[in-house]
C-alpha positions in Angstrom: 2.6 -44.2 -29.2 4.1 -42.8 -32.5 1.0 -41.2 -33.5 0.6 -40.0 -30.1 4.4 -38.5 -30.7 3.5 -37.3 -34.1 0.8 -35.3 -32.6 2.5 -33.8 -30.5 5.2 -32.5 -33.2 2.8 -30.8 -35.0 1.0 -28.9 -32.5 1.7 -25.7 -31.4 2.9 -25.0 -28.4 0.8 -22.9 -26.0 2.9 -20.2 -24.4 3.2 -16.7 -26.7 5.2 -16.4 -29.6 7.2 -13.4 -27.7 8.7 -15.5 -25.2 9.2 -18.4 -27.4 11.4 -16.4 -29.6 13.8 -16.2 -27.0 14.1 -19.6 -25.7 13.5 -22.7 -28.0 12.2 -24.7 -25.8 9.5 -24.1 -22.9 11.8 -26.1 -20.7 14.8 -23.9 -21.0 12.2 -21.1 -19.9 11.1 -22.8 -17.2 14.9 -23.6 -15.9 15.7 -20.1 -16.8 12.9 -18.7 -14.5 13.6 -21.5 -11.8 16.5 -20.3 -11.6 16.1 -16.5 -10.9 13.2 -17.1 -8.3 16.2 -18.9 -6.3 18.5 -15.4 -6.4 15.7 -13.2 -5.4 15.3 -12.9 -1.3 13.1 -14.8 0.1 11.2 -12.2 2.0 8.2 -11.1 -0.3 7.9 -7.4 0.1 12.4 -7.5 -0.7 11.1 -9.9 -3.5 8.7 -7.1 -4.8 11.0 -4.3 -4.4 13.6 -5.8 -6.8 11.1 -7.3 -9.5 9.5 -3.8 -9.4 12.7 -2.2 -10.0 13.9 -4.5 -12.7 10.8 -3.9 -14.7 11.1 -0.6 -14.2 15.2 -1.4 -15.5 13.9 -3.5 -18.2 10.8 -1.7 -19.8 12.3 2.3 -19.3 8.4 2.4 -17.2 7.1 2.5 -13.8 4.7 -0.1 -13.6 2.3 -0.6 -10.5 3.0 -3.9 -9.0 0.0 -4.4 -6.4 0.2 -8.2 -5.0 -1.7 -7.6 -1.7 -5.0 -6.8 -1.8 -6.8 -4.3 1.1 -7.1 -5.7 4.3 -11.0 -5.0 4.8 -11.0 -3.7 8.3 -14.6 -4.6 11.0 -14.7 -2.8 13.8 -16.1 -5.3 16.2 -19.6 -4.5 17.3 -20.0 -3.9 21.3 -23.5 -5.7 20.9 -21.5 -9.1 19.7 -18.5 -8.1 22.4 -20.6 -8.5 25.3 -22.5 -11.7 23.7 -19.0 -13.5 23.5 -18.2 -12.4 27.4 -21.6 -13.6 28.4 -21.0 -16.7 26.7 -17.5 -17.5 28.5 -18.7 -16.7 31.6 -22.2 -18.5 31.7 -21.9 -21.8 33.8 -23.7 -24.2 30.7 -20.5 -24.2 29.1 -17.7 -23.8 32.1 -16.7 -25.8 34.5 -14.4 -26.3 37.4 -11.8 -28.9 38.0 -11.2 -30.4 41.9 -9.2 -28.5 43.8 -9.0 -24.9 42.1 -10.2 -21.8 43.0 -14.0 -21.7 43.2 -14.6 -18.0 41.4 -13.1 -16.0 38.6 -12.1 -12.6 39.5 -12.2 -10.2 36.3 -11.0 -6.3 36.8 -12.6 -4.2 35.0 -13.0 0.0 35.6 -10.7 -0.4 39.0 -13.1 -3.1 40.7 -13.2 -7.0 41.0 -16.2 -9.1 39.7 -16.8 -12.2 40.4 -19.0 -13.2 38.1 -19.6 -17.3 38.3 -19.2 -19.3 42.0 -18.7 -23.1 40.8 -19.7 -25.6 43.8 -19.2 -28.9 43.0 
């Protein structure tokens, strides 16, 4: 255990040099950071607007904080819309419980389908 101890004494520690000029210890960093994560609001895009602007405060530049990425938008192809509604309404996969209404009634352009009769 004292060698283990030892060890650890001499090595360096692993965070820059930078930040460990300012605080002696990487716990006191840790507590120091802890602790302003709990004053910023809680919602993120708030939370971005104010570490934005204290780097901005802090470092006299405007640096661009991008956290989200692009939302990739897919259009949905009509080919794969009408295999999904052919799939809900094919009778392999449906069925009806006793005692409900024996057809499904689906308006579409002004008129009423009924598109599957279940007997049982």
């Amino acid at each position: 255990m004292r060698k283990y101890r030892r060890k650890l004494k001499t090595t360096p520690l692993k965070s820059p040099d930078s930040i460990m000029v300012s605080y002696s210890c990487a716990n006191t960093l840790g507590k120091a950071v802890r602790k302003s994560l709990n004053v910023l609001p809680k919602s993120p895009s708030k939370r971005r607007a104010v570490v934005r602007q204290l780097i901005k405060e802090t470092f006299k530049t405007d640096v661009d904080i991008s956290l989200t990425l692009p939302k990739a938008f897919k259009k949905r192809n009509q080919e794969t819309e009408e295999k999904v509604i052919k799939f809900y309404l094919s009778d392999g996969i449906s069925w009806q419980a006793p005692g409900k209404r024996d057809f499904v009634s689906i308006i579409k352009l002004e008129k009423k389908y009924m598109p599957r009769k279940d007997t049982c």
